[in-house]
MOPAC internal coordinates of N, CA, C and O (Angstrom, degrees):
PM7 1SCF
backbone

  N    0.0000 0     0.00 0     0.00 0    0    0    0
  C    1.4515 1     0.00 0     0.00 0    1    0    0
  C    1.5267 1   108.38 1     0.00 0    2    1    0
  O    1.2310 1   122.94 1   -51.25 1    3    2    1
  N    1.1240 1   111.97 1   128.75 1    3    2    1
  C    1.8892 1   112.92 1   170.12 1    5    3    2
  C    1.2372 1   107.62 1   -80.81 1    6    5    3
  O    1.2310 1   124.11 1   -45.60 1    7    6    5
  N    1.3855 1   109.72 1   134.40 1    7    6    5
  C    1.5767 1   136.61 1  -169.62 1    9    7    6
  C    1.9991 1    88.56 1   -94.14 1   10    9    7
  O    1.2310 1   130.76 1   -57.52 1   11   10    9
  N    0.9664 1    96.84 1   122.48 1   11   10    9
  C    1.8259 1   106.02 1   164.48 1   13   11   10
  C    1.3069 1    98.54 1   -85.99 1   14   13   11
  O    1.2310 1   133.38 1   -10.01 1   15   14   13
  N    1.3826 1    91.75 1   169.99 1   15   14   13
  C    1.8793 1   119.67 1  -158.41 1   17   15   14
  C    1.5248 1    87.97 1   -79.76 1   18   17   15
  O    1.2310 1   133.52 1   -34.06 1   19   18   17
  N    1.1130 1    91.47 1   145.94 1   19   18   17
  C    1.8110 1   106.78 1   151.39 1   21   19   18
  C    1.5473 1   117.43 1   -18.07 1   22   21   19
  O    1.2310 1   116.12 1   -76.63 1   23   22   21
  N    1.1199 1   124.98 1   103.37 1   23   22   21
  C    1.3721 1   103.27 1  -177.91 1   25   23   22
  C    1.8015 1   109.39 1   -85.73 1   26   25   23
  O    1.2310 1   111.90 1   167.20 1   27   26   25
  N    1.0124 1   132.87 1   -12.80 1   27   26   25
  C    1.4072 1   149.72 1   137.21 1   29   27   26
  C    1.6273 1   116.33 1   -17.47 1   30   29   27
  O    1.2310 1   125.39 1    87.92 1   31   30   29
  N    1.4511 1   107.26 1   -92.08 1   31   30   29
  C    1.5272 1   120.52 1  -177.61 1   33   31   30
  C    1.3288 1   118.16 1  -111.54 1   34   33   31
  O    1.2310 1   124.63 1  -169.72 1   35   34   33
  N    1.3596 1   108.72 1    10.28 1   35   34   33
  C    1.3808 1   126.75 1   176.33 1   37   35   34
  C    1.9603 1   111.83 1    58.49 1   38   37   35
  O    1.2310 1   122.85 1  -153.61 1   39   38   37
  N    1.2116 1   112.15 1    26.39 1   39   38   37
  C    1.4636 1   110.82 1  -169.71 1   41   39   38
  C    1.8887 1    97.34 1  -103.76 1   42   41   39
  O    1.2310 1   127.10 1   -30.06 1   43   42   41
  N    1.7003 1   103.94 1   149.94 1   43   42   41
  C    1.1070 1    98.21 1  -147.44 1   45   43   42
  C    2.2069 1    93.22 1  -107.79 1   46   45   43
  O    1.2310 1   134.90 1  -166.51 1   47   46   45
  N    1.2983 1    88.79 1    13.49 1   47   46   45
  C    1.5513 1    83.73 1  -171.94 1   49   47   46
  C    1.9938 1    91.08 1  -102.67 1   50   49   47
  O    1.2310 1   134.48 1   -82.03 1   51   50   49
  N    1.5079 1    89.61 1    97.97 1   51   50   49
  C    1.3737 1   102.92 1   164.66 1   53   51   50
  C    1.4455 1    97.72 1  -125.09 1   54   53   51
  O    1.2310 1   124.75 1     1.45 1   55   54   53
  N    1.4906 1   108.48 1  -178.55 1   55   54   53
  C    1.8803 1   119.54 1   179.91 1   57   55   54
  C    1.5312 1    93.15 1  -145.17 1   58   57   55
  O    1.2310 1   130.27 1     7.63 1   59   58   57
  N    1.2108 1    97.80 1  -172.37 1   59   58   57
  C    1.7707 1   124.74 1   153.57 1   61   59   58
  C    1.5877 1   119.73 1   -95.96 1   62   61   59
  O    1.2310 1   130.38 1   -60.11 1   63   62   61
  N    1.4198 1    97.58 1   119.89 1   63   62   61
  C    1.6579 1    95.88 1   168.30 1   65   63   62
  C    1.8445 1   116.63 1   -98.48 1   66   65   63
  O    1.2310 1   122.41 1   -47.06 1   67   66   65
  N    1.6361 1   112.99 1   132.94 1   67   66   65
  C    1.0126 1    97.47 1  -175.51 1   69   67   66
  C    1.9061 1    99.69 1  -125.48 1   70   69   67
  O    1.2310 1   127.39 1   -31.92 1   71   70   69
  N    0.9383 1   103.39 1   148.08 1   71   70   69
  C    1.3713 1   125.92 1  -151.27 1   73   71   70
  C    1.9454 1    95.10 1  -122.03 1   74   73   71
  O    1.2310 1   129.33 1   -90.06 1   75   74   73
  N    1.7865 1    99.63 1    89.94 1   75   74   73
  C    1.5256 1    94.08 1  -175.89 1   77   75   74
  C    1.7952 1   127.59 1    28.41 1   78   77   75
  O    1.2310 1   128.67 1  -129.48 1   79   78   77
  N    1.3844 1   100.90 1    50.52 1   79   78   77
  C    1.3023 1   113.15 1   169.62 1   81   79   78
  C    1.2020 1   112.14 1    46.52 1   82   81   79
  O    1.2310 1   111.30 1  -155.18 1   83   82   81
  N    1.3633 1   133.98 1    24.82 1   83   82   81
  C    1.5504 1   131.37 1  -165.78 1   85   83   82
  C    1.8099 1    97.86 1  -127.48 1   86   85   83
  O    1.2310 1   115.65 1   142.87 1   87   86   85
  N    1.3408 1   125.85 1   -37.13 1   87   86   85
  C    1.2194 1   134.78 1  -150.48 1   89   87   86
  C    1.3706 1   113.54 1  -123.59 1   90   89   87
  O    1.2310 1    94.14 1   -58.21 1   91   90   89
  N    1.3109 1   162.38 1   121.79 1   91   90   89
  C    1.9673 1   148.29 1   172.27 1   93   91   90
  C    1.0292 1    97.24 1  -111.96 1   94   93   91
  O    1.2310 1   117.89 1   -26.34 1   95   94   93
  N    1.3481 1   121.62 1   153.66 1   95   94   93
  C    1.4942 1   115.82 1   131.64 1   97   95   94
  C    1.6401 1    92.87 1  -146.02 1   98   97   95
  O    1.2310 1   119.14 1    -0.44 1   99   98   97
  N    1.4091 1   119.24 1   179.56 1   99   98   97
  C    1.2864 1   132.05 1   176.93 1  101   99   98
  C    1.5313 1   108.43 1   -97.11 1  102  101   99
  O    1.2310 1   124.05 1   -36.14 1  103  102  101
  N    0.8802 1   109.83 1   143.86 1  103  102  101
  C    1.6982 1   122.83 1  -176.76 1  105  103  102
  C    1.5796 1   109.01 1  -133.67 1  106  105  103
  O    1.2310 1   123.29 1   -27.45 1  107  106  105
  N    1.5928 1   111.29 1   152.55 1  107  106  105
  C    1.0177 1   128.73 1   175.31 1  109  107  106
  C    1.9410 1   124.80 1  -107.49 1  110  109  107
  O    1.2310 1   130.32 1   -71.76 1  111  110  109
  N    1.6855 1    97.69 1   108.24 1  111  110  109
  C    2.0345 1    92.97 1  -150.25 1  113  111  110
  C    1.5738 1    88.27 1   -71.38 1  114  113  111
  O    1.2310 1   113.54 1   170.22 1  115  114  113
  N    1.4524 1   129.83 1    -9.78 1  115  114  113
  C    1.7374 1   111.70 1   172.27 1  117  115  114
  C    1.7370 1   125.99 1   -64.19 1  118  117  115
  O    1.2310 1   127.68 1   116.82 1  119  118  117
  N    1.7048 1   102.81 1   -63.18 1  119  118  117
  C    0.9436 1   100.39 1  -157.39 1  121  119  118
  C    1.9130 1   101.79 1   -98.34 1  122  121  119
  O    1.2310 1   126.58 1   153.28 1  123  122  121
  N    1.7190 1   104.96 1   -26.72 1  123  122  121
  C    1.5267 1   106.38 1   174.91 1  125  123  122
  C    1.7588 1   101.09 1   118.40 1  126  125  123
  O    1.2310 1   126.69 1   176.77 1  127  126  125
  N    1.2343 1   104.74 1    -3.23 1  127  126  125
  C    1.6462 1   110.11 1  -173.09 1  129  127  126
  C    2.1007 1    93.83 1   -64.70 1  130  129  127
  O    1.2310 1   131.91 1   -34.03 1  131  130  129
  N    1.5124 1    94.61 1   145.97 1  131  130  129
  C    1.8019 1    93.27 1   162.14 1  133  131  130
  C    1.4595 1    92.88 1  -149.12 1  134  133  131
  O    1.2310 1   138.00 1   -26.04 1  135  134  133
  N    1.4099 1    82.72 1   153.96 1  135  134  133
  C    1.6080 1   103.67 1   172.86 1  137  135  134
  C    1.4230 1   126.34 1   -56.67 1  138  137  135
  O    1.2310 1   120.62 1     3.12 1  139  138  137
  N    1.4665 1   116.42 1  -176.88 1  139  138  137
  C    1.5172 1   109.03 1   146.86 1  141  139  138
  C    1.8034 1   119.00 1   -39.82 1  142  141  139
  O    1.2310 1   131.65 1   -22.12 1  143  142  141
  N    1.5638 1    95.11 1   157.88 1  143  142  141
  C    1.6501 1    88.70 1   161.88 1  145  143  142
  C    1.3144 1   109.00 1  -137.05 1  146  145  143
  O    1.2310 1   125.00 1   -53.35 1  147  146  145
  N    1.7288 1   108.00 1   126.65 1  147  146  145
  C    1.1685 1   132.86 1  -163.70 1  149  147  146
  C    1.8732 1   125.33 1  -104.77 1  150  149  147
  O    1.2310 1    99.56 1    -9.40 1  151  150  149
  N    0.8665 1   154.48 1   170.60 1  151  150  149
  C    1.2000 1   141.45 1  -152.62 1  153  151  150
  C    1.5998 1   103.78 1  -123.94 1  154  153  151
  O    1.2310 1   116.70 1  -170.65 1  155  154  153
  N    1.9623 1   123.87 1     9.35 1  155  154  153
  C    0.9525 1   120.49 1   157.01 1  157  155  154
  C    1.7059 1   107.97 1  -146.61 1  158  157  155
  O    1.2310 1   116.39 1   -15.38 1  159  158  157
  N    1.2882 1   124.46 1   164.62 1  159  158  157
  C    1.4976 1   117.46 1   175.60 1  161  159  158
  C    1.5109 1   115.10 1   -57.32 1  162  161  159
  O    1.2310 1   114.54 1   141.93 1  163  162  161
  N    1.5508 1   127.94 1   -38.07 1  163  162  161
  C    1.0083 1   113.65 1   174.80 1  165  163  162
  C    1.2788 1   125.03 1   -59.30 1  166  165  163
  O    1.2310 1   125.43 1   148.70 1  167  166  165
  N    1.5559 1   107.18 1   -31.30 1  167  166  165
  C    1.8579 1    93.64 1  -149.51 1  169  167  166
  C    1.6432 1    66.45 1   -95.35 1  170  169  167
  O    1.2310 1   103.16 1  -151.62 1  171  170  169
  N    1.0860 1   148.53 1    28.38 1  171  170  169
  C    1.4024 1   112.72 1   163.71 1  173  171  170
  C    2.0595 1   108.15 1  -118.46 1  174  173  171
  O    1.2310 1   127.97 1   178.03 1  175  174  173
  N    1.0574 1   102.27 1    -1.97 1  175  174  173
  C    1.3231 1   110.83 1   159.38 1  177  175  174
  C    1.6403 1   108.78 1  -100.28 1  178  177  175
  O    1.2310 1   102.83 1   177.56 1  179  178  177
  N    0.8925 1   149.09 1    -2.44 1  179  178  177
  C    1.3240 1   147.33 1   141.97 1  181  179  178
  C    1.8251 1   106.08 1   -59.50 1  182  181  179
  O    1.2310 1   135.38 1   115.37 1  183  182  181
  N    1.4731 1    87.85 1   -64.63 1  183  182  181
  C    1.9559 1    85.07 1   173.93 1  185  183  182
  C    1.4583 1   126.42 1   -59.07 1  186  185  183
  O    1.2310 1   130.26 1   167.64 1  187  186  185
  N    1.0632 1    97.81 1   -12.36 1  187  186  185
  C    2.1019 1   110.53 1  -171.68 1  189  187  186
  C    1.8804 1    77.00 1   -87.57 1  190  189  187
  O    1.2310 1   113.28 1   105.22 1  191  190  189
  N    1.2695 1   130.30 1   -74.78 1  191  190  189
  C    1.5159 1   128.52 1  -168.52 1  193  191  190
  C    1.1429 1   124.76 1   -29.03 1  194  193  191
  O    1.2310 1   121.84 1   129.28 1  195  194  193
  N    1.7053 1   114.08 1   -50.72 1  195  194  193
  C    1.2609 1   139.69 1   158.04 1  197  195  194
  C    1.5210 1   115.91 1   -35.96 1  198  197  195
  O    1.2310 1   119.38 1   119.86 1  199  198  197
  N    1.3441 1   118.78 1   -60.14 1  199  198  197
  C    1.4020 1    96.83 1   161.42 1  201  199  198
  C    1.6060 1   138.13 1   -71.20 1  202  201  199
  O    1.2310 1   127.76 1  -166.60 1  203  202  201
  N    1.5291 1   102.66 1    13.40 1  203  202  201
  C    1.0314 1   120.86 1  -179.71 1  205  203  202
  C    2.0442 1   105.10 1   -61.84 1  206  205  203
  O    1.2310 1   128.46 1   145.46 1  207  206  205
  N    1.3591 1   101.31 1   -34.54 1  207  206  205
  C    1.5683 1   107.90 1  -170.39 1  209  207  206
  C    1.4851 1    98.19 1   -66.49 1  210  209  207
  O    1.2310 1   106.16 1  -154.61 1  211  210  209
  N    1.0944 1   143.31 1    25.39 1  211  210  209
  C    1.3615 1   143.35 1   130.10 1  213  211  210
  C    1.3117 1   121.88 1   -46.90 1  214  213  211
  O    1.2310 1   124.61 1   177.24 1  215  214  213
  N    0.9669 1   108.76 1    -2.76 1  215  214  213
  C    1.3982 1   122.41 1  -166.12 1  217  215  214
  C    1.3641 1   140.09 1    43.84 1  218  217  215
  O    1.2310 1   125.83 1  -112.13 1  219  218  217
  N    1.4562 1   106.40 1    67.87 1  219  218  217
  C    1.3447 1   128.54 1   178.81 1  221  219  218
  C    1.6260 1   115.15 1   -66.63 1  222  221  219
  O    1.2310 1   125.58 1    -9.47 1  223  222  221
  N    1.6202 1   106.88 1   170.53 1  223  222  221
  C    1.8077 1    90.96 1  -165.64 1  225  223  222
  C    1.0342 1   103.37 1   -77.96 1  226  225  223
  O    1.2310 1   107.97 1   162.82 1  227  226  225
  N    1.4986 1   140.07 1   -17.18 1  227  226  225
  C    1.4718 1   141.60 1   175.93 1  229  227  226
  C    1.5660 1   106.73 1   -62.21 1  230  229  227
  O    1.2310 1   104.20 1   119.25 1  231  230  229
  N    1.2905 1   146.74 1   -60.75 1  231  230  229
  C    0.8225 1   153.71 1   157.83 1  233  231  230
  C    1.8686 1   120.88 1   -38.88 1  234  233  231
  O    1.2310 1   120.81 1   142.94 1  235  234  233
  N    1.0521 1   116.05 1   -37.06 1  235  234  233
  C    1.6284 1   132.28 1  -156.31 1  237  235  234
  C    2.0761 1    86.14 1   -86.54 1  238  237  235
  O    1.2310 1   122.08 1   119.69 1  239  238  237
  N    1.1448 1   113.63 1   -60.31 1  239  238  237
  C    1.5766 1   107.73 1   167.08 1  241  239  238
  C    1.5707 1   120.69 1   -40.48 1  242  241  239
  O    1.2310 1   112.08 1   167.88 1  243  242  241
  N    0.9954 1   132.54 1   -12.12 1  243  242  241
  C    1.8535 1   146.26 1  -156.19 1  245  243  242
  C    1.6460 1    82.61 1  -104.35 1  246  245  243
  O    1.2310 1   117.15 1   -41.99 1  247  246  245
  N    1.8154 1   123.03 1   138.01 1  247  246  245
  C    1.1851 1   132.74 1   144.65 1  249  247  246
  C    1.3176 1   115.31 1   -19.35 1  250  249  247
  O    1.2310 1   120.86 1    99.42 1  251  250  249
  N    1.3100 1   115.96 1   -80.58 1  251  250  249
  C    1.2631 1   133.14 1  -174.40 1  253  251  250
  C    1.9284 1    99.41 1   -47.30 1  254  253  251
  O    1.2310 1   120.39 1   124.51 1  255  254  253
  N    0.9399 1   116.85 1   -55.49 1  255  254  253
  C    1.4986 1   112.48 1  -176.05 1  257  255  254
  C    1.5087 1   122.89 1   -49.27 1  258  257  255
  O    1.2310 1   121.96 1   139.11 1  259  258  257
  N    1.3978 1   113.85 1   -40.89 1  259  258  257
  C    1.2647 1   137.22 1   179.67 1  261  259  258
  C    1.3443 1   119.71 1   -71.36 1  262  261  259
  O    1.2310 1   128.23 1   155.23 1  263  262  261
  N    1.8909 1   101.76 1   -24.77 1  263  262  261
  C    1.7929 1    99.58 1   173.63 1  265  263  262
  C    1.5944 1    87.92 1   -83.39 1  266  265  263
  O    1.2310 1   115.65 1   131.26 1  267  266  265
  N    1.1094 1   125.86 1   -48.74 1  267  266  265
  C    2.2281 1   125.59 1  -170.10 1  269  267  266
  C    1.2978 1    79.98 1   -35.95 1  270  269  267
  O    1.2310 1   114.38 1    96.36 1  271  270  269
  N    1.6646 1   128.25 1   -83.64 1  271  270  269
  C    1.5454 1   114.03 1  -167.36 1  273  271  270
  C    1.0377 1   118.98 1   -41.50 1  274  273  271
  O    1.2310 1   106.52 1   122.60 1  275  274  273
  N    0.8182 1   142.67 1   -57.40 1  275  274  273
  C    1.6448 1   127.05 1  -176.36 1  277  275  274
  C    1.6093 1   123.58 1   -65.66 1  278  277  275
  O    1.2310 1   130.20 1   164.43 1  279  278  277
  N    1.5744 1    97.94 1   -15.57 1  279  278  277
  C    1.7364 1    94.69 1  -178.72 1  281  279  278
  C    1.8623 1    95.30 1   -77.83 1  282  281  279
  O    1.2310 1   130.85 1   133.19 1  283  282  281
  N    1.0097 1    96.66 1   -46.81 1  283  282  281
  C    1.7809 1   103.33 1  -175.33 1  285  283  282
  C    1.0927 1   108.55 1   -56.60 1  286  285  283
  O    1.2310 1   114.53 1   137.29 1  287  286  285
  N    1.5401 1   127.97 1   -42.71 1  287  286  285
  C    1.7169 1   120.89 1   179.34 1  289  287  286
  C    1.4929 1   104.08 1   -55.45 1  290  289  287
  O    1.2310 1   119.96 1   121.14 1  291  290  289
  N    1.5021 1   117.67 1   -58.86 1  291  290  289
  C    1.4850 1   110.69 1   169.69 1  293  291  290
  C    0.8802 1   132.94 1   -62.58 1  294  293  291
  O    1.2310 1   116.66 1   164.34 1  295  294  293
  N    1.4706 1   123.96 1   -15.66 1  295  294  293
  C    1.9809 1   102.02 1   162.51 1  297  295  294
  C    1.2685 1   123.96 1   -78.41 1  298  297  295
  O    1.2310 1   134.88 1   160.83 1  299  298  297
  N    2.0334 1    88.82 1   -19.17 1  299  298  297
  C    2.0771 1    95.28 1  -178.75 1  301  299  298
  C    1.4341 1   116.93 1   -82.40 1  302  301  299
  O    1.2310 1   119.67 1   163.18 1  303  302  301
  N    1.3213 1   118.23 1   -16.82 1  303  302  301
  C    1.8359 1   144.02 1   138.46 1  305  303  302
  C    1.4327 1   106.92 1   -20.77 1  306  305  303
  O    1.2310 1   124.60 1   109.35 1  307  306  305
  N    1.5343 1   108.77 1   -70.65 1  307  306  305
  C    1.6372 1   126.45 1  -159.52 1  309  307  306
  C    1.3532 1    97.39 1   -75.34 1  310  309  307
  O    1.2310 1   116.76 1   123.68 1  311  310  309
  N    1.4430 1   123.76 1   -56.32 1  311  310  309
  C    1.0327 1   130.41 1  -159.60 1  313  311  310
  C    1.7313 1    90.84 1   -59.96 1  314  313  311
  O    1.2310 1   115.43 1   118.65 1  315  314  313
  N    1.6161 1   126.28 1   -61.35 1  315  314  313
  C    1.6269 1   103.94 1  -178.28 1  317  315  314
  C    1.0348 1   122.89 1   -42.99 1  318  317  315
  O    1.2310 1   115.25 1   150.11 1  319  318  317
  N    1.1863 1   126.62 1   -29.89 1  319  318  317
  C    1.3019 1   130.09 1  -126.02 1  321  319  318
  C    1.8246 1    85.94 1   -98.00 1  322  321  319
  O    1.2310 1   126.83 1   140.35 1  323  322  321
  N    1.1019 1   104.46 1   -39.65 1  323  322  321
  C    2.1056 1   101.49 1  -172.80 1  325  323  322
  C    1.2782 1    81.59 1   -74.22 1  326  325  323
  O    1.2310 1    83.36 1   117.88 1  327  326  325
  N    1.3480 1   172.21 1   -62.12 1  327  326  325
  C    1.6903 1   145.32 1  -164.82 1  329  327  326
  C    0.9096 1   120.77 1   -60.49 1  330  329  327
  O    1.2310 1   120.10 1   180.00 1  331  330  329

């Protein structure tokens, strides 16, 4: 499974942390950000991906990514726009 970038600092040197073989989550060795923590490597690199819809640049190239940008430009649009 490909691990997406940091959605944080966007740096791509993250790992798996494992916590007496009982616990994972994915971590980020730049900034210190970690994911959920899940009770196997997959579902916790699935959950680390998941916050990928932050919209990281891996994600932001994808159809689907490109409509999130644009929904977010317009609420961050709207949102100036009432101050």
């Amino acid at each position: 499974m490909t691990r997406h970038a940091c959605p944080y600092c966007t740096s791509d040197d993250i790992g798996v942390i494992d916590v007496l073989g009982k616990i994972y989550a994915v971590g980020c060795r730049s900034c210190g950000m970690t994911g959920p923590q899940e009770s196997t490597v997959e579902a916790a690199e699935t959950a680390w991906n998941g916050l990928c819809l932050k919209i990281c640049s891996h994600c932001i190239s994808r159809p689907w990514g490109k409509a999130m940008a644009k929904r977010m430009r317009d609420l961050a649009q709207a949102a100036g726009a009432e101050h």
